[in-house]
ZATOR-662896 format. One record per residue: residue in three letters; x, y, z of N, C-alpha, C, O, CB in turn. Coordinates in steps of 0.05 Angstrom, whole numbers, plus 5000, padded with zeros to 4 digits. Glycine has a CB too. Layout:
// residues N
R | residu | n_xx | n_yy | n_zz | ca_xx | ca_yy | ca_zz | c_xx | c_yy | c_zz | o_xx | o_yy | o_zz | cb_xx | cb_yy | cb_zz
R | ALA | X | Y | Z | X | Y | Z | X | Y | Z | X | Y | Z | X | Y | Z .
...
END
This chain:
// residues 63
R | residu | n_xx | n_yy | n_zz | ca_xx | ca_yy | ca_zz | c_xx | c_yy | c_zz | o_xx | o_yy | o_zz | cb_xx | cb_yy | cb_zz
R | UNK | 3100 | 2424 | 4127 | 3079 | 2443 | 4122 | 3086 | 2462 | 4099 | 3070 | 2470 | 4083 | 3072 | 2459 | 4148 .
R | UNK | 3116 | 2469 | 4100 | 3118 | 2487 | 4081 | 3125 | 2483 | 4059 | 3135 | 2501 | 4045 | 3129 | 2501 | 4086 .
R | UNK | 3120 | 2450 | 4051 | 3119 | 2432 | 4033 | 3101 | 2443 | 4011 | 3106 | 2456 | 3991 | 3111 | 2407 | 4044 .
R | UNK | 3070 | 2428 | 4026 | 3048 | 2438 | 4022 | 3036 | 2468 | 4013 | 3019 | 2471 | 3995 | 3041 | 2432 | 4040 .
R | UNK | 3047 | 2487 | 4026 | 3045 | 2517 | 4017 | 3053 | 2517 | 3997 | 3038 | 2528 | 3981 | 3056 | 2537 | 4030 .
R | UNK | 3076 | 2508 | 3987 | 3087 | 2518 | 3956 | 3083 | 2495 | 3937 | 3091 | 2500 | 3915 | 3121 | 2525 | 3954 .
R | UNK | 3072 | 2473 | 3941 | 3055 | 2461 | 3930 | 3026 | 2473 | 3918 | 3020 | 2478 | 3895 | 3052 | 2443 | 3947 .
R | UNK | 3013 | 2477 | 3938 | 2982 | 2490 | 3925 | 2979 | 2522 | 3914 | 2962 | 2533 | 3900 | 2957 | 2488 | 3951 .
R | UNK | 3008 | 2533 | 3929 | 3014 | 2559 | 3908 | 3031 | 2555 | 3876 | 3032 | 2573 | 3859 | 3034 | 2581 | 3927 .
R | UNK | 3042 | 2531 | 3872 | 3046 | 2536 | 3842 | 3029 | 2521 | 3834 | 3037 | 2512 | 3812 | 3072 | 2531 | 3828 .
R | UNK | 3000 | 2510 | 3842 | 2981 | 2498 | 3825 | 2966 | 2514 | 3805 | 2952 | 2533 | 3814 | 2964 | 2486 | 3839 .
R | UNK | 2967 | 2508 | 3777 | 2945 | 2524 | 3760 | 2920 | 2511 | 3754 | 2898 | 2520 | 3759 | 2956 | 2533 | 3735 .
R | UNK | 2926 | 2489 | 3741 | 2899 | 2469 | 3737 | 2889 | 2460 | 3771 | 2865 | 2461 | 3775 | 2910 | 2434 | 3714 .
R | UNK | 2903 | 2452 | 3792 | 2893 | 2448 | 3806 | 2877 | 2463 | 3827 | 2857 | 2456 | 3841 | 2905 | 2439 | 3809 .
R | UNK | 2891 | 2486 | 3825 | 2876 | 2510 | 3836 | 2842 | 2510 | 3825 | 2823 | 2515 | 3840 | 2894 | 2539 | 3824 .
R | UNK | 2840 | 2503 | 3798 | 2820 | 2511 | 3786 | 2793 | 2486 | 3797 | 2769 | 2488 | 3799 | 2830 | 2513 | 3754 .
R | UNK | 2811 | 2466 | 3800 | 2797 | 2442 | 3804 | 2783 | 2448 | 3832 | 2759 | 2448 | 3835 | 2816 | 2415 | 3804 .
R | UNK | 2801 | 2451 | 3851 | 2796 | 2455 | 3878 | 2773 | 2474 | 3884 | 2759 | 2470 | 3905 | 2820 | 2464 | 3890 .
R | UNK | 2767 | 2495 | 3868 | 2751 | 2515 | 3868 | 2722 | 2498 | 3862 | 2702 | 2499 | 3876 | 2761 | 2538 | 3847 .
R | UNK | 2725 | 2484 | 3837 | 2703 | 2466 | 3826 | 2689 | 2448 | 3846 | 2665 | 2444 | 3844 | 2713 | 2448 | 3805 .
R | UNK | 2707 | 2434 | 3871 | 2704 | 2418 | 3873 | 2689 | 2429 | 3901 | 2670 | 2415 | 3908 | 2725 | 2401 | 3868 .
R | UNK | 2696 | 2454 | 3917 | 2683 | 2462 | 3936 | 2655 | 2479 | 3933 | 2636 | 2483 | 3948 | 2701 | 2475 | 3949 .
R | UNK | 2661 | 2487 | 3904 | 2631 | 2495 | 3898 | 2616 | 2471 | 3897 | 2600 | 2467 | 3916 | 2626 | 2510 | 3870 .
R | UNK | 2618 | 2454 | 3878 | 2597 | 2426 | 3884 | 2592 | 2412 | 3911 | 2570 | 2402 | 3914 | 2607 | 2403 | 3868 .
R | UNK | 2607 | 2409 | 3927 | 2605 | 2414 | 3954 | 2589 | 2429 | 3976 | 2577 | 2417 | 3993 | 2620 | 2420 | 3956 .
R | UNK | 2591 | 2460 | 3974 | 2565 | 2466 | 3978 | 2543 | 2472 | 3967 | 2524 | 2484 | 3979 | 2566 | 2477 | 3985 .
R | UNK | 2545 | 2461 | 3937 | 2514 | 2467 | 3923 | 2492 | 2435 | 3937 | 2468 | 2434 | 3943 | 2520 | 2467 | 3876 .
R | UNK | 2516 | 2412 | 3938 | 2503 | 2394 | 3949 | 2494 | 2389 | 3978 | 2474 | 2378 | 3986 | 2515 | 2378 | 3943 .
R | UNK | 2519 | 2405 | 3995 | 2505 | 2404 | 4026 | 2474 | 2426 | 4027 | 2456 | 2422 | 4043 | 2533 | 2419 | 4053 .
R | UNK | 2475 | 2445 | 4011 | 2454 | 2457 | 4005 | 2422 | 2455 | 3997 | 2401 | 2465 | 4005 | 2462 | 2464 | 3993 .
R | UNK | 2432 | 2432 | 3974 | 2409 | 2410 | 3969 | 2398 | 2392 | 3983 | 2375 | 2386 | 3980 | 2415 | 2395 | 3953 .
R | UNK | 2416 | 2378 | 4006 | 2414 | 2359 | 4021 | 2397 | 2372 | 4036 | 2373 | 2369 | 4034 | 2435 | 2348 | 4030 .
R | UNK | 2408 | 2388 | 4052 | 2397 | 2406 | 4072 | 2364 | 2419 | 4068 | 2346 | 2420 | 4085 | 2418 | 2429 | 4071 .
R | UNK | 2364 | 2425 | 4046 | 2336 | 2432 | 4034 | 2318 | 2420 | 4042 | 2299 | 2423 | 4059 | 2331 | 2430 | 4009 .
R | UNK | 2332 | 2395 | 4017 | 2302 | 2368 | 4022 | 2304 | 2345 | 4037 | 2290 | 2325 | 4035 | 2291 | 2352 | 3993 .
R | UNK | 2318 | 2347 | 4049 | 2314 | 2313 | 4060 | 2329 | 2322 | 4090 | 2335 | 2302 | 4104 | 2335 | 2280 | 4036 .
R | UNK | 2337 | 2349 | 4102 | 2338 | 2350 | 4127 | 2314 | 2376 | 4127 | 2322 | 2400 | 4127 | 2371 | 2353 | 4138 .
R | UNK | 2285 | 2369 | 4127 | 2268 | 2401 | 4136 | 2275 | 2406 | 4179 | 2282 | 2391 | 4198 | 2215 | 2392 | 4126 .
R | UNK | 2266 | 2436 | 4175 | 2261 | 2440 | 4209 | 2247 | 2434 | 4218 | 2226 | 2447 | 4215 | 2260 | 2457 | 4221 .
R | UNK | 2247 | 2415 | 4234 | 2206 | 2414 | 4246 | 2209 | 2431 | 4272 | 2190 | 2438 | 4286 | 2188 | 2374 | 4259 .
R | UNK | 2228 | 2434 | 4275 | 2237 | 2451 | 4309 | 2229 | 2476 | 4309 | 2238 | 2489 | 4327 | 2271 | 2456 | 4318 .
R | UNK | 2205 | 2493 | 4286 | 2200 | 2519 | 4289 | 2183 | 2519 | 4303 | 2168 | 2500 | 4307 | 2195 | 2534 | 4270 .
R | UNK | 2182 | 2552 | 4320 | 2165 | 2559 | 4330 | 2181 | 2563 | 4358 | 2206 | 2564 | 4360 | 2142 | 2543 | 4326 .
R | UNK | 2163 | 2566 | 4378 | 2166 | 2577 | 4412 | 2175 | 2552 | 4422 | 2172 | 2531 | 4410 | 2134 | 2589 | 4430 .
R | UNK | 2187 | 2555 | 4444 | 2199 | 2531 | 4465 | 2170 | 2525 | 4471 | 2177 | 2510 | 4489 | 2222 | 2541 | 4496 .
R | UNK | 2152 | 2524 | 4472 | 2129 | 2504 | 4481 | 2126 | 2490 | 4453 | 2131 | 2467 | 4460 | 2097 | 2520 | 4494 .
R | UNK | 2123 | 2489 | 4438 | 2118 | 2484 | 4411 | 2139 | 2459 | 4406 | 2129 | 2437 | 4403 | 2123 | 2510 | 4392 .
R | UNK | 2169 | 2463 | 4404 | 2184 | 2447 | 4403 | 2178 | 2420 | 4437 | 2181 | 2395 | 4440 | 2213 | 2466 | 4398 .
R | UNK | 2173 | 2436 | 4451 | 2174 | 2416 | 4475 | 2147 | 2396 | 4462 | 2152 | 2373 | 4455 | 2168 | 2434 | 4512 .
R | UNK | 2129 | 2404 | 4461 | 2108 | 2379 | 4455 | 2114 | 2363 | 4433 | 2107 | 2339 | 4433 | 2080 | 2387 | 4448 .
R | UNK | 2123 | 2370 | 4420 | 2137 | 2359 | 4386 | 2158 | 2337 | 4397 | 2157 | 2315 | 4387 | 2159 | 2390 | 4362 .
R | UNK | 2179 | 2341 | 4421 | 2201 | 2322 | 4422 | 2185 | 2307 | 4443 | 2190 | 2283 | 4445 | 2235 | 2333 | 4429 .
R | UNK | 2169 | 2315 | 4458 | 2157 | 2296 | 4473 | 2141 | 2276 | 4465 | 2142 | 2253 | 4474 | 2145 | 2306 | 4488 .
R | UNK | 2120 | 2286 | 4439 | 2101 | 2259 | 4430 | 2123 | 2250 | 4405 | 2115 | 2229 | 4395 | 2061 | 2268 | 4418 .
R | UNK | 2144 | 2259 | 4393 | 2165 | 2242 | 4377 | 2170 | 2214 | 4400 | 2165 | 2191 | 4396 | 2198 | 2263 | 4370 .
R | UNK | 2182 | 2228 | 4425 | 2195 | 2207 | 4440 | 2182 | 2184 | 4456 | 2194 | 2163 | 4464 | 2208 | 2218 | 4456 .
R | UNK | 2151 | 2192 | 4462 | 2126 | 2176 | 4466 | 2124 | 2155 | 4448 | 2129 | 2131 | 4452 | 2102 | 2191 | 4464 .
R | UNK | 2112 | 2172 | 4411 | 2107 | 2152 | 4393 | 2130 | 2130 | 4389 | 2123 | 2106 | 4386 | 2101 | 2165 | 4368 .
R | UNK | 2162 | 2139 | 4388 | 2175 | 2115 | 4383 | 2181 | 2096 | 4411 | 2192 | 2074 | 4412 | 2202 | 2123 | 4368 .
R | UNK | 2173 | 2110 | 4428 | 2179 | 2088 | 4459 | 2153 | 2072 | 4455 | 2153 | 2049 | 4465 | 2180 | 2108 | 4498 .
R | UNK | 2134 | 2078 | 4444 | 2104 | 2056 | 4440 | 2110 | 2036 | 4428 | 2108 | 2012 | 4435 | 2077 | 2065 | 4424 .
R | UNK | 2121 | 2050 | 4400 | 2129 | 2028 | 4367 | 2148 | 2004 | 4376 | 2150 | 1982 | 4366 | 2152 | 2048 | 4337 .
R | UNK | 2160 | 2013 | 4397 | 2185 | 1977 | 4405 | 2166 | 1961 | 4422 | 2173 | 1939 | 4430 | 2224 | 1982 | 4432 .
END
């Protein structure tokens, strides 16, 4: 372990990389998250209850 510690403490270019690489990281879970995971779960517990109920209706019909 204490390999590793003085490994990523004398990094200079890598330090820099690592920084790069977690920003693009969450700029993309960010993006993802945006558009292609929306909430449909808003609103009141009655609201979500009818929503997972006719979800789980419509795909138990479709097989």
């Amino acid at each position: 372990m204490r390999f590793y510690i003085d490994g990523f403490r004398g990094m200079t270019l890598g330090r820099t990389l690592w920084c790069i690489i977690l920003i693009k990281l969450i700029i993309i879970f960010a993006v993802l998250k945006a558009f292609f995971f929306p909430a449909y779960l808003k609103g009141d517990e009655e609201e979500k209850g009818k929503l997972v109920s006719s979800e789980l209706t419509t795909r138990q019909a479709g097989k």
